[in-house]
C-alpha positions as a Python dict, from the first residue, in 0.01 Angstrom:
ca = {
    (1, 'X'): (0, 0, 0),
    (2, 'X'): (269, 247, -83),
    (3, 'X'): (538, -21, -211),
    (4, 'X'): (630, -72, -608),
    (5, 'X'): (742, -439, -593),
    (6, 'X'): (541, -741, -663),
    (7, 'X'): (604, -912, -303),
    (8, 'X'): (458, -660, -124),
    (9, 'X'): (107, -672, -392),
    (10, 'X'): (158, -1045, -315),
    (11, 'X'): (137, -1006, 71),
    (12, 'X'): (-159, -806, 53),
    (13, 'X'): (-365, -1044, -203),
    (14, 'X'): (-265, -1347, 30),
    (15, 'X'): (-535, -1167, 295),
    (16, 'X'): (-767, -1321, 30),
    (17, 'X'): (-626, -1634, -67),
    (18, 'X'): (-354, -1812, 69),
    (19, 'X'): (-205, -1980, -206),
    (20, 'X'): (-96, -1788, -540),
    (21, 'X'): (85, -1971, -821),
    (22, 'X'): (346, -1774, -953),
    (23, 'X'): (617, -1846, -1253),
    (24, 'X'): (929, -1676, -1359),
    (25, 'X'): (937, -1654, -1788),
    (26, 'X'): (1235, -1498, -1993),
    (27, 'X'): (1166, -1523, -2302),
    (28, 'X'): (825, -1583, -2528),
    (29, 'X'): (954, -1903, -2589),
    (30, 'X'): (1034, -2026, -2244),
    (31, 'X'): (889, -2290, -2087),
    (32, 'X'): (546, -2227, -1903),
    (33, 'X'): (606, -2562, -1662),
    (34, 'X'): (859, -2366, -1383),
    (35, 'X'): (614, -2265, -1137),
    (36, 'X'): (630, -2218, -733),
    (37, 'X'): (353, -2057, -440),
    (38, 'X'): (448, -1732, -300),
    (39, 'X'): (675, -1802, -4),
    (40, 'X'): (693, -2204, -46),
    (41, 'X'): (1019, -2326, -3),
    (42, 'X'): (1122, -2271, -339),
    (43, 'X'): (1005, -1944, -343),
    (44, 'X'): (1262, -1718, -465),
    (45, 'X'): (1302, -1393, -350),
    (46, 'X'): (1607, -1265, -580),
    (47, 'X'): (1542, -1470, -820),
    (48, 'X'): (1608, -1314, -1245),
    (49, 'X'): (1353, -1232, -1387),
    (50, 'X'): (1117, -1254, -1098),
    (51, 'X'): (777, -1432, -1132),
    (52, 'X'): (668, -1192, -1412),
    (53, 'X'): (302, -1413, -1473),
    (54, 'X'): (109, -1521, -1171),
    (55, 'X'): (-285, -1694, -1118),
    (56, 'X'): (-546, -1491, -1099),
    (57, 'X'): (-726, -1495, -773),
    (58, 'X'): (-1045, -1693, -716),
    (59, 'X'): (-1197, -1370, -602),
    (60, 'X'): (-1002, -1146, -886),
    (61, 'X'): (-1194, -1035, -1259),
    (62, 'X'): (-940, -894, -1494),
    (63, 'X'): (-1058, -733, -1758),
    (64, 'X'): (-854, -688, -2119),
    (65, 'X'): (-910, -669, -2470),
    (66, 'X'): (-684, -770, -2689),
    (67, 'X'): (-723, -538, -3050),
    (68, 'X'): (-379, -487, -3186),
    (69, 'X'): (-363, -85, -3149),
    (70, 'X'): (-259, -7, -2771),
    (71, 'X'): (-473, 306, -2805),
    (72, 'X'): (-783, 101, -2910),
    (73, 'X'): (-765, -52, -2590),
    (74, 'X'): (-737, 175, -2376),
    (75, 'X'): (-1010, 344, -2521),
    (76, 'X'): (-1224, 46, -2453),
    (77, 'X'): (-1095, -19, -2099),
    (78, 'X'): (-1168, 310, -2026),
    (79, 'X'): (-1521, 253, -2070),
    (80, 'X'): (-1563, -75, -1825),
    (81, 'X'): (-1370, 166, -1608),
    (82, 'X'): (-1641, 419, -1579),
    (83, 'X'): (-1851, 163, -1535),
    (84, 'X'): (-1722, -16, -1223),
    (85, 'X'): (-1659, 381, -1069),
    (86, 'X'): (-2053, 442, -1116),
    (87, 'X'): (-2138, 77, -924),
    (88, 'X'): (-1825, 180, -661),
    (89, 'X'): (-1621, -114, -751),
    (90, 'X'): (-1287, -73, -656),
    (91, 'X'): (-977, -161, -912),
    (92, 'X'): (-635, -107, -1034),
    (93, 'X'): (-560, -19, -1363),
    (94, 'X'): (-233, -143, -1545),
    (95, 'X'): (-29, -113, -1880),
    (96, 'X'): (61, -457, -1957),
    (97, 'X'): (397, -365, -2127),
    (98, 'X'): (281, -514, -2462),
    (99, 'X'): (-32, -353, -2619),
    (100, 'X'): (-283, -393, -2339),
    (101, 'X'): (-446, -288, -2007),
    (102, 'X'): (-569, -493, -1745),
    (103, 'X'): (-821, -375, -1534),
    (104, 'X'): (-801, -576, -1167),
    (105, 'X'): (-1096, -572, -952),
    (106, 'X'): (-1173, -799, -633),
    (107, 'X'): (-1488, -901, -566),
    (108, 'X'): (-1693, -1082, -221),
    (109, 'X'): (-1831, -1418, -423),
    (110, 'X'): (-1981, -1474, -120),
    (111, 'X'): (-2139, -1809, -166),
    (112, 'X'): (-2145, -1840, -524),
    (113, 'X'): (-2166, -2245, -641),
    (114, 'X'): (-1939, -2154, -964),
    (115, 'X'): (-1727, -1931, -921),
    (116, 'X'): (-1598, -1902, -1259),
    (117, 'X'): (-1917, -1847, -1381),
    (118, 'X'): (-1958, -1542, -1151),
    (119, 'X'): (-1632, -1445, -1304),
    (120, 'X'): (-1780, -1451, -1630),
    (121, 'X'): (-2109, -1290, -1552),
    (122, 'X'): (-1878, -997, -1394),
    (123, 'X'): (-1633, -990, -1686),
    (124, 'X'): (-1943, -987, -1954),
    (125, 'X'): (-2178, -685, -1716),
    (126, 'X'): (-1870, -451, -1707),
    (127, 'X'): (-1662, -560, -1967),
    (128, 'X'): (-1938, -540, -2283),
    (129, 'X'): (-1857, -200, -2462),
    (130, 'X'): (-1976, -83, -2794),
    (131, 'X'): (-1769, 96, -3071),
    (132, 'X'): (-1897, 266, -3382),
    (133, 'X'): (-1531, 364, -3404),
    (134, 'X'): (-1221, 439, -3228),
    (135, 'X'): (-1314, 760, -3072),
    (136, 'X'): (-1666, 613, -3016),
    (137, 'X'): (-1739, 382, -2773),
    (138, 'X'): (-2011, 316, -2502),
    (139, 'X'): (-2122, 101, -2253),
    (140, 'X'): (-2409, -126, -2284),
    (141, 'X'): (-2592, 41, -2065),
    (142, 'X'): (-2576, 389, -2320),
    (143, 'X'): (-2600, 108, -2586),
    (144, 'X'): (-2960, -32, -2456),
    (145, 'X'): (-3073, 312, -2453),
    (146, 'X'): (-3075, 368, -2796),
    (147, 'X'): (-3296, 314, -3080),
    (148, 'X'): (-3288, 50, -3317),
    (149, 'X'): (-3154, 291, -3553),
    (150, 'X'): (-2927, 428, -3354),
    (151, 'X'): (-2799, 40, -3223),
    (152, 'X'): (-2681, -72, -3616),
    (153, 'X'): (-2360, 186, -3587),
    (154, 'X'): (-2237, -56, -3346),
    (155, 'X'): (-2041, -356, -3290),
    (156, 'X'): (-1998, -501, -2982),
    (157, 'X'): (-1650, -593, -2805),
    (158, 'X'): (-1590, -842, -2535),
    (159, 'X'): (-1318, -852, -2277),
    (160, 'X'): (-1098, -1214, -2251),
    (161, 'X'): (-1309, -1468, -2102),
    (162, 'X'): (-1048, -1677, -2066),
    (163, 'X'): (-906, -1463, -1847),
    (164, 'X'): (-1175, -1611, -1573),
    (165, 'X'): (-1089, -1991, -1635),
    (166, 'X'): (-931, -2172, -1284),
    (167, 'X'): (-590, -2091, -1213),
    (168, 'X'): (-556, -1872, -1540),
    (169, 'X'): (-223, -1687, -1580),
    (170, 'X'): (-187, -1293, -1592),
    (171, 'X'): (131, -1094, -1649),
    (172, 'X'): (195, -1024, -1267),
    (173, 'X'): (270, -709, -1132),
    (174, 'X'): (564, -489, -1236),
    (175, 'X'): (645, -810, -1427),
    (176, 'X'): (869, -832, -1734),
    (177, 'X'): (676, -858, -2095),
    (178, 'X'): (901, -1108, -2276),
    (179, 'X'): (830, -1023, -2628),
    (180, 'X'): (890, -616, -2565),
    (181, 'X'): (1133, -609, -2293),
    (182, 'X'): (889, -386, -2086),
    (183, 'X'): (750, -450, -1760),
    (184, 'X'): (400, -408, -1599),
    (185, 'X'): (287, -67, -1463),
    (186, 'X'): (39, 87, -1274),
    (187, 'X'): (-152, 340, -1432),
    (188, 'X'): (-389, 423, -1143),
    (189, 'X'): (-599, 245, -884),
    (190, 'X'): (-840, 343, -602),
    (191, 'X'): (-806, 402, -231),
    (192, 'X'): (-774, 59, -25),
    (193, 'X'): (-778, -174, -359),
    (194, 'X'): (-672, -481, -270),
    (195, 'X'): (-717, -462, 103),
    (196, 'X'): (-1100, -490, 40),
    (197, 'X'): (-1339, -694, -148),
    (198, 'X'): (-1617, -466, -388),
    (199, 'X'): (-1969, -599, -318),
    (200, 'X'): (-2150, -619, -670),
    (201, 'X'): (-2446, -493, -751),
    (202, 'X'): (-2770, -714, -685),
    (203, 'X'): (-2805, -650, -1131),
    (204, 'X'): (-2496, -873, -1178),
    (205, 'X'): (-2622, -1142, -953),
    (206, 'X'): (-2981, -1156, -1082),
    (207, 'X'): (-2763, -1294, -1419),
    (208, 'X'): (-2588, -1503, -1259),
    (209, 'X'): (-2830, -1693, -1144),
    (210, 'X'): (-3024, -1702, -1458),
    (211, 'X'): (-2697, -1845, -1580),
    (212, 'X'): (-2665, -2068, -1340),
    (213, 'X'): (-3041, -2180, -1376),
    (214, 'X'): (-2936, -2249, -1737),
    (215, 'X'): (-2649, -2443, -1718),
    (216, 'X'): (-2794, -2639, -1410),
    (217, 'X'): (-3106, -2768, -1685),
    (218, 'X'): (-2887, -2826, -1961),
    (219, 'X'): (-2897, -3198, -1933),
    (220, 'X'): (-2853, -3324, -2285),
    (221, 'X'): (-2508, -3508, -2317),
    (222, 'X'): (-2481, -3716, -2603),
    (223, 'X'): (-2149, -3859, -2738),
    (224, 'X'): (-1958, -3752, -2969),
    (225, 'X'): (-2091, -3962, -3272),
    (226, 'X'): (-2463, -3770, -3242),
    (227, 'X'): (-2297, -3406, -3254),
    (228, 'X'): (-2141, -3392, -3589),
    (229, 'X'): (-2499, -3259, -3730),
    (230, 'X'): (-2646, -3068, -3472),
    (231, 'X'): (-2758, -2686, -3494),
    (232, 'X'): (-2488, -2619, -3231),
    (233, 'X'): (-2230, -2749, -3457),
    (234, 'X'): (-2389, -2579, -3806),
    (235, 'X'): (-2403, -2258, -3579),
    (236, 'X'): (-2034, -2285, -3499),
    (237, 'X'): (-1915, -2380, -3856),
    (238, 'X'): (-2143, -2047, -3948),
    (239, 'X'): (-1957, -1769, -4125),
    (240, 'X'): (-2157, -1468, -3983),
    (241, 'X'): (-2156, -1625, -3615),
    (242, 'X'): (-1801, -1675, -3607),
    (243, 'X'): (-1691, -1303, -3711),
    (244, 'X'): (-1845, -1206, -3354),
    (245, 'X'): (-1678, -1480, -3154),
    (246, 'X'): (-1347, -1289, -3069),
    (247, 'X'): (-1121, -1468, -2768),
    (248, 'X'): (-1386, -1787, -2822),
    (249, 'X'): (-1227, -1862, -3169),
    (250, 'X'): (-981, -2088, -2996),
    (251, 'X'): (-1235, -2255, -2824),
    (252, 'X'): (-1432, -2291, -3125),
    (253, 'X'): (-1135, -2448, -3312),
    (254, 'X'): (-1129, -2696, -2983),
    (255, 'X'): (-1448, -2805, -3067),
    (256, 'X'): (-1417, -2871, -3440),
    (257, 'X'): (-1049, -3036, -3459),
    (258, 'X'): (-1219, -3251, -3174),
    (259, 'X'): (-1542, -3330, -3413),
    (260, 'X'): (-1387, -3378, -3723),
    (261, 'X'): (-1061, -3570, -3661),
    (262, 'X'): (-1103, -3958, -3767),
    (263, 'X'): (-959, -4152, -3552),
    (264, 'X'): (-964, -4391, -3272),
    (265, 'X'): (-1150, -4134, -3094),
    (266, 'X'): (-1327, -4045, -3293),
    (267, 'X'): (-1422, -4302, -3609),
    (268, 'X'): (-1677, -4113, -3763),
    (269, 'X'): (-1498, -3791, -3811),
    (270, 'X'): (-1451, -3643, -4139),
    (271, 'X'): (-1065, -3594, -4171),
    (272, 'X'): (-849, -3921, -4097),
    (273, 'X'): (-530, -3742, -4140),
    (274, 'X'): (-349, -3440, -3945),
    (275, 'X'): (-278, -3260, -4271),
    (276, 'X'): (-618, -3306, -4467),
    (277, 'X'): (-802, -3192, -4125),
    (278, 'X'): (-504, -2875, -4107),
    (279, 'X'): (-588, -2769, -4482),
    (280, 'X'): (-942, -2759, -4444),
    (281, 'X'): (-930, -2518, -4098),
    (282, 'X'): (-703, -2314, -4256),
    (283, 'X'): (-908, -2256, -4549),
    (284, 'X'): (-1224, -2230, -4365),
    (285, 'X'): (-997, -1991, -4083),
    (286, 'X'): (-934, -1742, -4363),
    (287, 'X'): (-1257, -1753, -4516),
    (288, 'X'): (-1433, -1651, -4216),
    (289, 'X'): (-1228, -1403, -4094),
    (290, 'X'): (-1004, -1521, -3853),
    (291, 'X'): (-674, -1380, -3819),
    (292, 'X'): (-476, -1401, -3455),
    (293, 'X'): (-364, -1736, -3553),
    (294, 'X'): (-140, -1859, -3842),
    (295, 'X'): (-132, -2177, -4012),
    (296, 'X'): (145, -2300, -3787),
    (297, 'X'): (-81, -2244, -3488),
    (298, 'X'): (-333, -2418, -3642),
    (299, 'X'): (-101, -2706, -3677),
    (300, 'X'): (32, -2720, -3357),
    (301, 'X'): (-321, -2739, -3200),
    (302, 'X'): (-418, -3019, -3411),
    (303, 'X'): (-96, -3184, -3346),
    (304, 'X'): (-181, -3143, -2929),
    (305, 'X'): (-579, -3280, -2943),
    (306, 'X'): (-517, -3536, -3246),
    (307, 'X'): (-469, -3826, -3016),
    (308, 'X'): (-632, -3721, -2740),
    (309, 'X'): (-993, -3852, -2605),
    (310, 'X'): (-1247, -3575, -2599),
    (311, 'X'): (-1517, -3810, -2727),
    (312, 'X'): (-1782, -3733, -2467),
    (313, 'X'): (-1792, -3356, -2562),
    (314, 'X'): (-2160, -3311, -2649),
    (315, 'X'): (-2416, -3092, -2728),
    (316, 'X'): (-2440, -2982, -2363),
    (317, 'X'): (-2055, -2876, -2372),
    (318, 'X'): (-2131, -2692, -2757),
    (319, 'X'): (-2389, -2499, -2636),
    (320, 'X'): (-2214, -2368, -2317),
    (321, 'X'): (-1916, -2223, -2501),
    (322, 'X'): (-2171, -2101, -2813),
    (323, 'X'): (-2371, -1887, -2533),
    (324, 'X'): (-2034, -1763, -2397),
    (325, 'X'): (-1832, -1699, -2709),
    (326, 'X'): (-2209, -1547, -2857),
    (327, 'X'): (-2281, -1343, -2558),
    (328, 'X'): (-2638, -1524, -2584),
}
């Protein structure tokens, strides 16, 4: 695939999958809702600026970590690149145009049940790295090698899980980054990516099924009223636990606007206003660590899930994103 432009990537990936959502975005604060299929009837072909974010695949993994040096992660990418060359996984590797890589790889799913939690399982076997600092970092598999000793110079990193969810968006190729004015590039990619699927190694499916076995048992669904003191909840309201959470930190805050919000939905939450429930995230935000997202944020995603119903969230739910966010 010798061509630079983003129709002709398009044409190739639609060998795997038919439909692929695309969506045209100016400006960081544009509208997300303008979206079209690749060659639908309102498909545009010169249309300004073209569809700069697209879905990822159902067979696609992207791997990215988002630190705020650009060096940092590349450094880190680097490493789940070495990885997937050692396992022959085939990829592409891109400079987002803001401050981070993504690392595309396709992958046979073959007859996986979930395939977002194969995504996951993927993401989390290639994607773990280990940094004692910038100019040192390792893959887990160097990192379980080591001794105990050696093991406490290191903190582990994870890629964006979120980047597996259904229908997820990813700046598309060659596509424009709104805040810096850049666009997409390819940095390098293997011979035949994207006209094959990689087959992954029988070590990645061995956990996903143990996964899979895990979520499949987790029966326990209780309502909303039973969760407010259960060790899933104490563990995400934990200090220590919530330093290592990274990209689940949104989730996390998901969870406890949704538990602690009095209101219809919720009558035995703690907060029964927007602003009481704002002040005390904010405070507790700081305290333990966070800092991606400013007070405003904060607002704006109480704002969204204040009067919405997420009362049958339970423990069940809790525990999935705690083993995710945890790497547990």
């Amino acid at each position: 695939m010798k061509s630079n432009n983003l129709h002709q990537w398009l044409k190739t990936y639609q060998t795997h999958q038919e439909q692929i959502q695309l969506v045209s975005r100016e400006s960081a604060t544009t509208w997300w809702g303008s979206r079209v299929y690749f060659l639908d009837e309102d498909y545009n072909d010169n249309k300004y600026p073209f569809y700069n974010h697209r879905a990822v695949l159902d067979c696609e993994v992207v791997i990215e970590y988002d630190t705020p040096e650009r060096e940092l992660n590349l450094a880190l990418v680097k490493v789940a690149e070495r990885q997937l060359e050692a396992d022959n996984i085939g990829y592409s590797l891109w400079y987002s145009g803001g401050k981070s890589y993504h690392l595309h790889l396709l992958i046979d799913a073959k007859d996986a049940g979930r395939v977002q939690l194969l995504k996951k399982t993927v993401t989390r076997y290639y994607g773990t790295v280990y940094m004692a600092n910038k100019s040192n970092v390792i893959s887990h598999r160097e990192y379980e090698v080591l001794s105990d000793k050696e093991k406490e110079r290191y903190v582990r990193v994870l890629p964006d899980l979120r980047l597996c969810d259904n229908n997820h968006l990813v700046r598309a190729e060659y596509g424009l980054h709104e805040a810096s004015g850049n666009h997409k590039q390819l940095t390098r990619r293997t011979p035949c990516y994207g006209e094959e699927l990689s087959v992954v190694p029988m070590a990645v499916w061995q956990s996903y099924s143990n996964k899979l076995t895990a979520v499949i048992k987790r029966t326990v669904s209780t309502g909303l009223n039973d969760v407010i003191d259960s060790p899933e909840v104490k563990a995400l309201l934990s200090t220590t636990n919530f330093k290592q959470y990274g990209d689940g930190k949104k989730r996390a805050l998901f969870i406890l606007i949704n538990l602690l919000k009095k209101n219809t939905y919720n009558p035995n939450g703690t907060y029964d206003t927007k602003e009481k429930l704002i002040e005390f995230l904010w405070d507790w935000y700081k305290y333990v660590g966070g800092y991606q997202n400013t007070k405003i944020d904060l607002s704006r995603m109480v704002g969204y899930y204040w009067y919405r119903d997420y009362s049958r969230m339970g423990v069940g739910y809790i525990r999935e994103v705690l083993e995710e966010i945890s790497g547990k």
